[in-house]
N, C-alpha and C positions, 0 to 999 in steps of 0.2 A: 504493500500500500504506500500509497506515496504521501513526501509531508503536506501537500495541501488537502488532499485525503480526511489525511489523520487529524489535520486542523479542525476543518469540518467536522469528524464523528466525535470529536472533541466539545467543540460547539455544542454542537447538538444533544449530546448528554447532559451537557452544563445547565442547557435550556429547561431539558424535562424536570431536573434535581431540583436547579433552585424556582422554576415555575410551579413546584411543590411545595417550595418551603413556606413561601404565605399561609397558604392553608394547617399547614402543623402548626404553625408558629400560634395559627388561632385556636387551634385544638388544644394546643396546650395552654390557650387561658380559659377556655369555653369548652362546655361538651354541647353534640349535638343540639340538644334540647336549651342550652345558653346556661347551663350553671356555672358560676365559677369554679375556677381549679386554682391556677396559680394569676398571679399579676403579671402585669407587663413587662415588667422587671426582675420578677425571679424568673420568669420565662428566658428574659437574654441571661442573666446571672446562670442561670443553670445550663444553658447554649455555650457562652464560652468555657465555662469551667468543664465539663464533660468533654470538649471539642481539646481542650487545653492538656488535660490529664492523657486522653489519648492517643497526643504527640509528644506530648513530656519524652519519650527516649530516644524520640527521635533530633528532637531540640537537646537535647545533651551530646547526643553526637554531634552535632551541629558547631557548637559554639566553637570548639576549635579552629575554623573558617572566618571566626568576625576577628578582623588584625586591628582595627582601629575604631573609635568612638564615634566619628562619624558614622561608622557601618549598624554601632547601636541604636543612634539615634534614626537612623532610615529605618530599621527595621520597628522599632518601636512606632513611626509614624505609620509602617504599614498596619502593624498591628492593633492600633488606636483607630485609624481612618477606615482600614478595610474592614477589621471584625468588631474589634468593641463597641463603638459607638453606634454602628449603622443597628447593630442586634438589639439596642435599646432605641433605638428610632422608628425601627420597623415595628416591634413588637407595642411602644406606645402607641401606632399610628394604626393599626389594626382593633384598638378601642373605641374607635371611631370611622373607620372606611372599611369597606371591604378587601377581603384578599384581592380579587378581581381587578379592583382600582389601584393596590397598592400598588401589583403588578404590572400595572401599563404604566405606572409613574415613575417606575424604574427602566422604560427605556429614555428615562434624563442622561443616564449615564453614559452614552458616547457623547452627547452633544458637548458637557462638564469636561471631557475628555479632550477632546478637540481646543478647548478655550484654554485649560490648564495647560496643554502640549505646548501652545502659542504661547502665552503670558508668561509662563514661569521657566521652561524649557526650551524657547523659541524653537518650537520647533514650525517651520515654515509649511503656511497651507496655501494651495494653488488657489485660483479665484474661485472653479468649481467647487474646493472646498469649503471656502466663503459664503457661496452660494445655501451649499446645503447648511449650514452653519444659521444662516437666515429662516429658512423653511422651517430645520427641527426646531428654532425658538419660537417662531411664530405657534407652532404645535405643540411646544410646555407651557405657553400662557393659556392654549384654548385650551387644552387637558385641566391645566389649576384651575380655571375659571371653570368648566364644564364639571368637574366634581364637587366642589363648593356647590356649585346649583342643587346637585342630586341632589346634598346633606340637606340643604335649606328647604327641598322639595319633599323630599321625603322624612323629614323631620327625623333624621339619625341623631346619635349622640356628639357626633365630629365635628369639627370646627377647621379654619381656617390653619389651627395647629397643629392638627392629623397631618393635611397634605406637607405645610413645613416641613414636619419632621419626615416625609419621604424624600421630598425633595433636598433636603439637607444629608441625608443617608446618602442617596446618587450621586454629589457633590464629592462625598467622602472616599465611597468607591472611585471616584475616577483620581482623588489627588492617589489615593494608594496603588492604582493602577500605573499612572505615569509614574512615579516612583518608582515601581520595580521596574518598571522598563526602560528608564532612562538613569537608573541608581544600582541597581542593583544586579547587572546582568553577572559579575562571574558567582554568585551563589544558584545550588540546583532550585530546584521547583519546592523538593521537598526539605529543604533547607531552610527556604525562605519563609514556608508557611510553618513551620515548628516554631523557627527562630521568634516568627511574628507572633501568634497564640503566646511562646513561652514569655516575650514582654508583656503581655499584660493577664497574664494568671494571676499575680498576684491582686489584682486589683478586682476581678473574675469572683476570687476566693474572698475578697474582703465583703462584696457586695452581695456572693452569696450568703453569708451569715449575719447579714446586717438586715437582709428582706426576711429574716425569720423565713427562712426557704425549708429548713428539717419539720420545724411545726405542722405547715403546710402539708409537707410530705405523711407525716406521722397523724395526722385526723382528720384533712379533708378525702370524704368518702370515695373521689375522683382520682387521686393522686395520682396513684399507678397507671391508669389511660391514658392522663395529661403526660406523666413521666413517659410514658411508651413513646408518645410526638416526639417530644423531646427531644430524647434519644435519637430518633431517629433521625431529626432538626441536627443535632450537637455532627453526628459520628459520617450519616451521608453528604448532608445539606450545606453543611461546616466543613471540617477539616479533611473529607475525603473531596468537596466538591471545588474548595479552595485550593487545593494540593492540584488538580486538573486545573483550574483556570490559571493559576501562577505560572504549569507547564506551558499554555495556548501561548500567555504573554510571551515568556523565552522564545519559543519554534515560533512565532507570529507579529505582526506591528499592533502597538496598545490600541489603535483605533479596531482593528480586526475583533479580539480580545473582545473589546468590549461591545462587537454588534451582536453578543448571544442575547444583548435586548431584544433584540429583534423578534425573539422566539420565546422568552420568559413570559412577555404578555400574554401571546396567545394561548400557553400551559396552563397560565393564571388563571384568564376567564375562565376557558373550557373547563375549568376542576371547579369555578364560584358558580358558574351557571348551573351547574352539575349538582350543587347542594344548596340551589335556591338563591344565589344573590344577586340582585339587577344593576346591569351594567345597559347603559342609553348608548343611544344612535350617539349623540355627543361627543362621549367621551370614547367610542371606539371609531370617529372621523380625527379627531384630537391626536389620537396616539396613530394615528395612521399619517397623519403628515410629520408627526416626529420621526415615525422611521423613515417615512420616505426623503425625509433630509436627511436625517444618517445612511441610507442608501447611496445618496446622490454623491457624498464627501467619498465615500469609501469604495464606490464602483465602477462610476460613472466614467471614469480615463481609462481602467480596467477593460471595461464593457465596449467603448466607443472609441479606446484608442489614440486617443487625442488631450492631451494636456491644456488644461485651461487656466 
């Protein structure tokens, strides 16, 4: 098989995984019928620390590889931007939007991509890439605006700080993304994603005992169902699905990398639709000119041959 092949089947797995994890991420605060189980917060608390312990031996063999304190501080931002933070952003933001929506609002993160490559890494876009750069923004304002509607329409419990905190998530994802790809290329895949977990366990493990997370565990009647998600959120969705995308970035350009948006949405819906949650004409024309500006940046010279 070849490497763009393998790019692709790469992709495409990445898609299904984490076009999954929305929906666990909400099982594991809700059971079907909407009881609580755990918070939004022991929810990510228990995500990274499971995810964390997992690679713990792998992140010890690792650390021999970091020679200098800048390398800890990169890794650390990965660690902060790609997994901790975004794991308590998603998981609050699903207290108020649906999986469904959360997941079309995470293809933010090529466009995030693209601006952060430019701004901070100069990395230089053709005008086609400008172009699209235009389109998929015009398609995050109509997406924030056209979910805000929903909430307001359908009198959810969400606010304008649901969508925030996704949008701030996809932000994060893309500063961690361009970071290993323009920081961090002689560390392997699985190097990278131990090292980064292993910087913030300890912060992982402070917050899991601060949410009263064993309590939880120990007398709500759910526990074990919600910890089933979890798990399976922590060990698939987390550090097995991280440890692949860290690979795509190395074998691939961080733009490439990050068009598995593309395919996250559509996983997302089909599993919200699938257990009742409404997703409008709106908001899937919204996320459809987002990717098709992230198409256009990433294909477009590919496809037509022509540099613009």
């Amino acid at each position: 098989m070849g490497k763009d092949a393998k790019n692709w089947m790469l992709l495409l797995i990445l898609a299904v995984i984490w076009g999954s994890s929305f929906i666990l991420m909400k099982r594991g605060m809700f059971t079907m019928n909407g009881e609580a189980i755990f918070s939004s917060h022991q929810v990510a608390a228990l995500r990274m620390t499971i995810a964390g312990i997992v690679l713990l031996p792998f992140a010890l063999k690792g650390l021999k590889q970091i020679q200098t304190f800048k390398e800890v501080i990169l890794l650390t931002i990965v660690g902060l931007s790609g997994n901790f933070f975004p794991s308590y952003l998603f998981t609050y933001a699903q207290t108020g939007v649906s999986s469904g929506y959360a997941g079309m609002l995470n293809s933010l993160t090529p466009i995030f991509t693209m601006i952060i490559g430019l701004l901070v890494f100069k990395n230089r876009l053709s005008l086609i890439q400008f172009i699209g750069l235009g389109i998929g923004s015009i398609g995050i304002v109509s997406l924030i605006i056209s979910g805000n509607n929903s909430i307001e329409n359908l009198k959810l419990n969400g606010s304008w700080l649901h969508i925030l905190a996704v949008v701030v998530a996809t932000l994060c994802y893309s500063i961690s993304l361009t970071t290993i790809k323009f920081t961090l290329q002689k560390f392997k895949a699985i190097e990278i994603t131990s090292l980064a977990f292993l910087m913030v366990l300890i912060p992982s493990l402070i917050s899991f005992f601060q949410q009263d997370t064993i309590n939880t565990i120990r007398f709500n009647s759910h526990s074990i169902e919600g910890l089933g998600y979890i798990t399976l959120l922590s060990v698939i969705g987390t550090a097995f699905a991280v440890l692949l995308f860290n690979k795509l970035i190395s074998n691939s350009s961080a733009l490439f990398a990050s068009s598995v948006t593309y395919f996250i949405p559509i996983v997302a819906v089909l599993i919200g639709v699938s257990i009742g949650e409404k997703i409008n004409i709106q908001q899937i024309g919204a996320m459809t000119i987002v990717l098709l500006g992230v198409f256009i940046a990433n294909y477009w010279n590919v496809l037509f041959g022509k540099k613009v």
